[in-house]
C-alpha positions in Angstrom: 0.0 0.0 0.0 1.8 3.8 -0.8 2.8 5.4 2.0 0.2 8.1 1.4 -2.8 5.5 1.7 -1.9 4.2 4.5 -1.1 7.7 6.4 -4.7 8.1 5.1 -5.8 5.6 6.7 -4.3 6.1 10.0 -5.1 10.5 9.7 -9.0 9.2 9.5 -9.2 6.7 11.6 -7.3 8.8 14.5 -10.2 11.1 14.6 -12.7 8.1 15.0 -10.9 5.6 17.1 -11.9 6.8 20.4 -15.6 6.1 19.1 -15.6 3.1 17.7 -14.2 3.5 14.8 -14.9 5.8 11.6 -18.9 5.5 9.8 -19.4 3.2 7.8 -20.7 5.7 4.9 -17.7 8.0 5.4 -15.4 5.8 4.8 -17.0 4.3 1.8 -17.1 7.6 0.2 -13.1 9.2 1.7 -11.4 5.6 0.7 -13.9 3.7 -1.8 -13.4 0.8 0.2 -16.1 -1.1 2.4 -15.6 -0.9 6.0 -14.2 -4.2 6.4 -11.5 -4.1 3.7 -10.6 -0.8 5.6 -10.5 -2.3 8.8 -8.3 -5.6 7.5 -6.0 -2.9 5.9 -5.3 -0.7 8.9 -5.7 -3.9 10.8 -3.1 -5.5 8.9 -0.8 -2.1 8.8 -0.7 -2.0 12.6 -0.1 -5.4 13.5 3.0 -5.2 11.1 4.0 -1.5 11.1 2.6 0.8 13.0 3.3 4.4 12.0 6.0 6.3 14.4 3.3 9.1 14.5 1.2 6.4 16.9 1.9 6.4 20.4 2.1 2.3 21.3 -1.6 2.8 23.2 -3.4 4.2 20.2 -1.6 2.0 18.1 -2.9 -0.8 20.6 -6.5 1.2 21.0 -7.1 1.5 17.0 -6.3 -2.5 16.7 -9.1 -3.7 19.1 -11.2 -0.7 17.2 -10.1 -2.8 13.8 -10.9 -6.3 15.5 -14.1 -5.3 17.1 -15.5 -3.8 13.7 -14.0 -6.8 12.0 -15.9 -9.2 14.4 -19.4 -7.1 14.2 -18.7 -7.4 9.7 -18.6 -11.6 9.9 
């Protein structure tokens, strides 16, 4: 993923994390992507690489964010 997606990714989802995670319809329409494919992507992005801009407790916050929206998509 470029390094501007995924600072993207991590810019919106900041602003969200702290409620659960970003709408479903915003991020449709900011990304193009359905909220699960988002989710996997940061998911995926923090469990590998989180960005240095992320203290290690967001980093740790977003992730159960990521899992928990992952779990309520199945």
């Amino acid at each position: 993923m470029p390094e501007t997606d995924t600072a993207e990714l991590v810019d919106f989802e900041r602003r969200w994390y702290r409620l659960g995670g970003g709408p479903a319809d915003d991020i449709e329409t900011e990304f193009g992507l359905p909220p699960a494919t988002f989710f996997r992507r940061l998911e995926d992005l923090l469990e590998t690489d989180p960005p240095e801009t992320l203290t290690p407790s967001e980093a740790s916050a977003m992730l159960r964010v990521c899992r928990r929206r992952l779990w309520l998509d199945e």
